[in-house]
Structure formats: structure tokens, C-alpha cells
N, C-alpha and C positions, 0 to 999 in steps of 0.2 A: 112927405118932404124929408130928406137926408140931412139929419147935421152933419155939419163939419167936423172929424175926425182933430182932436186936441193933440197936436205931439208933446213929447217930452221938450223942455226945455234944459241947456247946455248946464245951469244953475242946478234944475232940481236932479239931474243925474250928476253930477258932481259930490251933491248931497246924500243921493242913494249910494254913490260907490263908500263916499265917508262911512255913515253908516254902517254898511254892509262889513269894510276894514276894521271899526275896530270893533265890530261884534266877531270880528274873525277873530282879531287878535283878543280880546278877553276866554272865547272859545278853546282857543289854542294854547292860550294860560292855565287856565282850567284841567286840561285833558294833559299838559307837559306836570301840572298837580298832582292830579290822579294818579300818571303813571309814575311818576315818581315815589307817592307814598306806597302803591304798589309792589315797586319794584326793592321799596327798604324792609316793607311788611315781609316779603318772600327771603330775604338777607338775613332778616332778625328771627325767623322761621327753620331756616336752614342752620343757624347755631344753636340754634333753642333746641331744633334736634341732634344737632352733633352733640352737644352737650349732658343730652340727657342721659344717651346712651352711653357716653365718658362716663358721666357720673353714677351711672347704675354698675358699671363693671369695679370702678373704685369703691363702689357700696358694699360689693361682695366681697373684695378681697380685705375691706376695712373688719366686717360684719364677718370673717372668720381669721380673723387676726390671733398668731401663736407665740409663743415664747414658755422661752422659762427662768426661776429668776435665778440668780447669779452673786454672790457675793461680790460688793463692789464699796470703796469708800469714794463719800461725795461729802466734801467739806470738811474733810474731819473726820464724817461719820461712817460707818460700815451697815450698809444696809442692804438686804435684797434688789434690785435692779432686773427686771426684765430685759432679756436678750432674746432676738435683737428686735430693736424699736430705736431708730436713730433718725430725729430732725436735725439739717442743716439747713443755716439760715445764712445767708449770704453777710447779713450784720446782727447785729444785736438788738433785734426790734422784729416783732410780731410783724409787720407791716415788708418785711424784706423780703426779697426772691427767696423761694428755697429749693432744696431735694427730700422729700420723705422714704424713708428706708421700712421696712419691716417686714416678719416671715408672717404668713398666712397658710390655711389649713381649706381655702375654697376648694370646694368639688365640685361646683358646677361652672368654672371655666377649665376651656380648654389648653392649660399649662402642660409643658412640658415636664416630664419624669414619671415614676412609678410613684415614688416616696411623698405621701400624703402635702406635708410641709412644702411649700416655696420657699425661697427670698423673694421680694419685690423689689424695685424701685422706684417710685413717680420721679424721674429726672427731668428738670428744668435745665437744659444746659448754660442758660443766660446766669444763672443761679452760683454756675463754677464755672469761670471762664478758663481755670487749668484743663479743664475736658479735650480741648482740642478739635470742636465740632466747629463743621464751617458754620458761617455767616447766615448760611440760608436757611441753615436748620437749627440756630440756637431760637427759635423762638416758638418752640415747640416743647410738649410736652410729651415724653415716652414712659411706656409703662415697662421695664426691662428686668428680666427673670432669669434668676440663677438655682437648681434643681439637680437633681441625683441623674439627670435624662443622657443614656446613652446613644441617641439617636435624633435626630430631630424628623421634621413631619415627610421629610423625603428618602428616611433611610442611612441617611447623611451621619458616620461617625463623629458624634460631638463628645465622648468621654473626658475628654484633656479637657474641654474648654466648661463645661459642665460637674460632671458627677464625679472625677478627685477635686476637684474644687470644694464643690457640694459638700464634703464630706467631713474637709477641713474648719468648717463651723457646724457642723450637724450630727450627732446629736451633742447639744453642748449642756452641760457646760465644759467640757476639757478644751476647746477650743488649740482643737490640734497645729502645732504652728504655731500659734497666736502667744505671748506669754499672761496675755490678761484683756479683757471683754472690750478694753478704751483700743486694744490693737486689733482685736477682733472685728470690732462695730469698724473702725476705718477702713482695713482690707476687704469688708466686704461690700461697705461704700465704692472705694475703689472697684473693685469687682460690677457692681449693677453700674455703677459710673460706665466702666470703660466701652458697657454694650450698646451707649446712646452713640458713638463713632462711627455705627456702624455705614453709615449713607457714605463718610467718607475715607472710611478702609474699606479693611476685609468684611462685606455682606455678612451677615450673621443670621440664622434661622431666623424666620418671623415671628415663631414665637416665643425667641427670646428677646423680641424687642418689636414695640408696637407704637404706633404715632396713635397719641389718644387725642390729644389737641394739638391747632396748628394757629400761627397770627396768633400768637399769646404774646401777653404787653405785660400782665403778672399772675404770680403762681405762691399766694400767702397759704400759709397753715398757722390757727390760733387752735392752741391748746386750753382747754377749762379741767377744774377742779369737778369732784361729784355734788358741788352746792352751787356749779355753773358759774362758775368767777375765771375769768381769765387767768391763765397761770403764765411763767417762763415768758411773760412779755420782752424782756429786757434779753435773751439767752437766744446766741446763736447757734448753741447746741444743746438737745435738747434730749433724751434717753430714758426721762422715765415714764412709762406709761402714762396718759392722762386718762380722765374720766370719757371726754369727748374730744372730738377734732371739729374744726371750723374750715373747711378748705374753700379759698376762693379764685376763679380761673376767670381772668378777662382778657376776653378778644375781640378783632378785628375783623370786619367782614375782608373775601379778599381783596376789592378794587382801595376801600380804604386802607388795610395793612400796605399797600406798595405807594401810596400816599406817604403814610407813616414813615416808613425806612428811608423815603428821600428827604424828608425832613430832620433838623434839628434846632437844641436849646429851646428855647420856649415856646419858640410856632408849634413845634413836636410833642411836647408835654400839655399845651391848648386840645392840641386836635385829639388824642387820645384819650383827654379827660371828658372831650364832646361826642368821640365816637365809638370807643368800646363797651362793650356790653359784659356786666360780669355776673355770673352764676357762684351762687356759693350754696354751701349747703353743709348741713351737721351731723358730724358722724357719732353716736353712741357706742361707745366701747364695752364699759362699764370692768369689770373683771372676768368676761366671756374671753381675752388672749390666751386664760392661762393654761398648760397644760400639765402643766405637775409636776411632779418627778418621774411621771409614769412617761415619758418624751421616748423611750427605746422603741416604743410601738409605732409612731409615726414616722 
């Protein structure tokens, strides 16, 4: 004997589609979840490595940091001064944008020149807005090299824009030009300054200007004493050698950073405080900059 085949009734498929909807929709919550934290993981991946490698190149050129020291009075007083070693801070506070200056003795980057010695400069252009750098590119951090180099990596006659320059702070202390170390340190600021322009003048050799970081929101340097106490908090310039550097670089993914830029006043300063990401890290100096009086050899 065959039963009667039961159909669905109008109700209980009503009830199956319900159902079925919003296990769709929690599913599709779920998975819009996933791929979203995925897609921050791979973001926050992607600076974590740009960064590191920033920070491993500024390790090196921190980590064979040169000078020599200089008679100079500062307050009153007349004391030796390492040159050159120049922080500018956009104000009077540790906490401000800055530009770090100083010569370095790295061998294992590929800088330009013969002559052991660089200048550097970590240029924040947001830092000096006298620079002259467009809009797109102040929020960037360049690493910009001034050297003895007759030539740059294509052959390219750079003497004039390099090594008579070069030469007019090096070997110092005569600071050829210059009538004294406070004129020196600024022409040669101005100097690695003028080579962050380069996107919007005249191209300049790549390796004397390099984008280390890009969607930078800020760019601090804390100085410490050798008993690790914060120094020069208050001091938007700053010259004389510390024991250690604290440098901190914080950025913006890119969909967030153009977020950023169309924003301002406090929705702008909200979202930057919720979305960037900052790296910082400490540099040991100790009195490994110094190279003596014996500086003719470099």
C-alpha cells in the first residue's frame, strides 16, 4: 500500500527561506570579518616591513656616526661641540616634527663618493615648510646625501652640486666659507634640505636622495643622556652629541593616509590617533662618532 506523498506547505518554506536568509546573512558577516581583518593583517605587514628595512638602513648610518669636535660657546660657555650633529625641531618640544642632520663613516651602504665620510640628512619636509616641496610629497621621509662624489650612478657630472660643496665643510674644523660651526651646521642643513625638492625641480641622482618613508603623520627624535634620562626636551635645536637617539616614524596605510589628507581639525587628528601605526626604536651612540684629530685620513 503507497502513502500519500506530504508536500511542503506555503508556511514551512517561508520558514526554510527565513532561515536559510539569515544564516546567509550571519555567514556573509562572518566571512566580510575575516576578510577584512585579513586584509588590515596584510597592511600592517606591509609597514611593519617597510619599516624595518627604513630602520635597519638609519641603524647603520646612526651606528657609524662621524664628527669632530669644535670649539664653540654655548651659554656662556666655551666647550668642544661635535660637528656636524644638528637636530631641528620644528618647536621647542621633543614631541615636534623634525629634520636630523649628521656625517656618518657607513661602508656598507651604497652612498655616493670616494671619501669615507657622508653628510646625511633624515628630511621630514612637513618639519620646514620653508623647503618648498609640494603637497604630495611633504609627508614623506627622505634620506639625502651630500659627499666628495664626482659622478653619480649613471656617469652623470655632479662635481658642482656635490664635491666643491663637500669640501667646504670637510675636513673641518676650518669650515671653509663658513665664519663659525652655528654657520656651518645651517648651510649644510640648507644643503641636505634643498635635495628633498628634488620630485619637484631639477631630478637629482637617486642616491643622493632616497624616499625611506611615505604617509608619515610624524617623525620625533628624543635625545638621552648616558644614565638614559631624557635630555634637550624643551630645545628645538639641538647639536651636541647625545648618548642615545629615540627616533619615532608613524604612518598610514595607503587607502587610510588619502582618507587622512581629505580630512580636517578634529575628525583628522581622531582618525590618525585610531589609524597609524608607529615604530620607534633606540639608537646607541655612546662616543663611537668621534674621530679625533686624525679626520685628514677620511
Amino acid at each position: 500500500m503507497k502513502r500519500k506523498r506530504k508536500n511542503f506547505t506555503l508556511v514551512e518554506l517561508l520558514v526554510s527561506i527565513g532561515v536559510f536568509s539569515v544564516l546567509l546573512v550571519v555567514f556573509m558577516q562572518l566571512f566580510n570579518g575575516l576578510r577584512l581583518a585579513w586584509t588590515n593583517t596584510e597592511k600592517k605587514n606591509d609597514l611593519q616591513q617597510s619599516s624595518t628595512i627604513s630602520m635597519g638602513i638609519i641603524s647603520d648610518l646612526l651606528g657609524s656616526i662621524a664628527g669632530v669636535n669644535v670649539e664653540e660657546t654655548v651659554g656662556g660657555t666655551t666647550k668642544k661641540i661635535p660637528f656636524p650633529f644638528y637636530l631641528h625641531r620644528v618647536s621647542g618640544s621633543s614631541d615636534a616634527a623634525c629634520n636630523l642632520y649628521f656625517a656618518t663613516k657607513a661602508g656598507n651602504r651604497e652612498l655616493p663618493g670616494s671619501n669615507q665620510v657622508r653628510f646625511v640628512g633624515l628630511v621630514f619636509p612637513h618639519a620646514d615648510r620653508n623647503l618648498g616641496v609640494a603637497a604630495e610629497d611633504q609627508n614623506k621621509i627622505y634620506l639625502t646625501v651630500v659627499s666628495n662624489a664626482s659622478e653619480d650612478a649613471a656617469g652623470k657630472d655632479i662635481s658642482s652640486d656635490n664635491r666643491d660643496v663637500f669640501h667646504k665643510f670637510w675636513p673641518a674644523p676650518q669650515f671653509d666659507g663658513y665664519e663659525n660651526p652655528a654657520a656651518a651646521r645651517q648651510g649644510l642643513r640648507d644643503l641636505l634640505n634643498s635635495k628633498a625638492k628634488a620630485a619637484t625641480g631639477n631630478p637629482l641622482p637617486p642616491q643622493q636622495r632616497t624616499e625611506l618613508y611615505k604617509n608619515v603623520t610624524e617623525f620625533k627624535v628624543k635625545v638621552f643622556n648616558a644614565s638614559g634620562s631624557e635630555v634637550e626636551k624643551d630645545k628645538s635645536e639641538v647639536f651636541e652629541m647625545p648618548d642615545s637617539l629615540e627616533i619615532t616614524v608613524s604612518c598610514l596605510n595607503d587607502a587610510d593616509f588619502l582618507i587622512w589628507k581629505n580630512l580636517s581639525g578634529e575628525a583628522r587628528t581622531n582618525f590618525q590617533r585610531e589609524k597609524q601605526t608607529a615604530y620607534t626604536r633606540r639608537f646607541y651612540i655612546g662616543d663611537r662618532w668621534s674621530v679625533g684629530g686624525d679626520y685628514g685620513k677620511y
